[in-house]
C-alpha positions as CSV (number, residue, x, y, z in Angstrom):
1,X,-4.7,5.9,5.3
2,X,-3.7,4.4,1.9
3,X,-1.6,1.3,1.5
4,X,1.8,0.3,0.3
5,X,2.0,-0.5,-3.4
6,X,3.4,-4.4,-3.7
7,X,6.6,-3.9,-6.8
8,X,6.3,0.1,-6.6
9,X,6.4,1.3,-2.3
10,X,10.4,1.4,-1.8
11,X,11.0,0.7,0.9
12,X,8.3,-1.9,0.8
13,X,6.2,-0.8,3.2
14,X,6.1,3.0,2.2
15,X,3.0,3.9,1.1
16,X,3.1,6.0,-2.4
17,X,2.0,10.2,-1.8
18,X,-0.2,9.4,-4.7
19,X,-2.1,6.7,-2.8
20,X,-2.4,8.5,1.0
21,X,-6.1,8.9,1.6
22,X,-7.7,12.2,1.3
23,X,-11.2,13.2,1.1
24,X,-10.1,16.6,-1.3
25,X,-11.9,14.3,-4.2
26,X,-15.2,15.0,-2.7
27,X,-15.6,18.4,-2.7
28,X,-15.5,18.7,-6.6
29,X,-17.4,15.6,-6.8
30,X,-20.4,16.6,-5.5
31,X,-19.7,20.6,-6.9
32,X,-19.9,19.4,-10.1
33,X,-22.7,16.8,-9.3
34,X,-24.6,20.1,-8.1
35,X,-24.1,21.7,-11.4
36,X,-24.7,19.2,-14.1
37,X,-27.5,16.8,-12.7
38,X,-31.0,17.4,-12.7
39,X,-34.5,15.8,-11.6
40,X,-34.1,12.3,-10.8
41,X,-30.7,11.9,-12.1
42,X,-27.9,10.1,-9.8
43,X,-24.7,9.3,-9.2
44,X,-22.9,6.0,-8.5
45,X,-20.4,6.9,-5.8
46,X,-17.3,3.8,-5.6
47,X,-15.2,4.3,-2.6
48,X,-13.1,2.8,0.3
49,X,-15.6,1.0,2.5
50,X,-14.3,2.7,5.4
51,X,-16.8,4.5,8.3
52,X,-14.7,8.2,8.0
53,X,-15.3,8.2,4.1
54,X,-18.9,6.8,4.7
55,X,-19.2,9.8,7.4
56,X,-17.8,12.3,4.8
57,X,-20.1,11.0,2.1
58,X,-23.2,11.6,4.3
59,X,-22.0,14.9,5.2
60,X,-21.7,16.0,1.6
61,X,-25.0,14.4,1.0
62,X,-26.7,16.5,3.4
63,X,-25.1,19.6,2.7
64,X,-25.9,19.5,-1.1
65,X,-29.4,18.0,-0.5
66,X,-28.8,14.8,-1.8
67,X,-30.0,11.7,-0.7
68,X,-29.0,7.7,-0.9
69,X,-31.1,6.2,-2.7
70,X,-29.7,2.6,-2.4
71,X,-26.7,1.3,-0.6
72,X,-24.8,-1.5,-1.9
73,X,-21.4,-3.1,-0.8
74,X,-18.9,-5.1,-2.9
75,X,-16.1,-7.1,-2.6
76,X,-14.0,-8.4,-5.2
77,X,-13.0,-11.4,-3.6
78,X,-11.1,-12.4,-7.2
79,X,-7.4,-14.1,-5.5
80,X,-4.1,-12.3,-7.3
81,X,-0.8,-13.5,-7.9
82,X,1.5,-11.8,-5.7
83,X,4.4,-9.7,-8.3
84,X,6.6,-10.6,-5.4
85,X,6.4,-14.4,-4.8
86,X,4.9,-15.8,-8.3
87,X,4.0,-18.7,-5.9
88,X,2.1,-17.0,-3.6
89,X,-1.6,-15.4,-3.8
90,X,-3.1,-12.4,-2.1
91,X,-6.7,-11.2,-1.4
């Protein structure tokens, strides 16, 4: 699920084809991962923190042989104008 694009989604709460949520980006993720790294080399892997990507991921993982070294979760919590309402903030 992807979400609507505040100024762009029309109608408003459309969201964009170019924002729907796929998991196609991980096969040639981790092909290419496969291919290129070696040893102890790693990859930093930033995605939606959402339990059906973190399932994917895992998945991947397992079938490539890889393995999490260190998990780590983010948030910018960094308030933005809204392009709508110059008044208003969002999160």
């Amino acid at each position: 699920m992807g979400l609507p694009v505040p100024g762009i989604s029309n109608p408003p709460t459309s969201i964009p084809s170019w924002n729907q949520e796929t998991h196609e980006w991980l096969q040639p993720i981790f092909d290419s991962t496969d291919n290129h790294l070696h040893d102890d080399d790693a990859i930093i892997l930033f995605h939606p923190f959402r339990m059906t990507t973190k399932a994917m991921i895992l998945g991947y993982c397992e079938c490539f042989d890889f393995e999490v070294m260190k998990e780590w979760w983010g948030m910018n919590r960094l308030h933005l104008t809204s392009p709508i309402n110059k008044s208003v903030t969002i999160s």
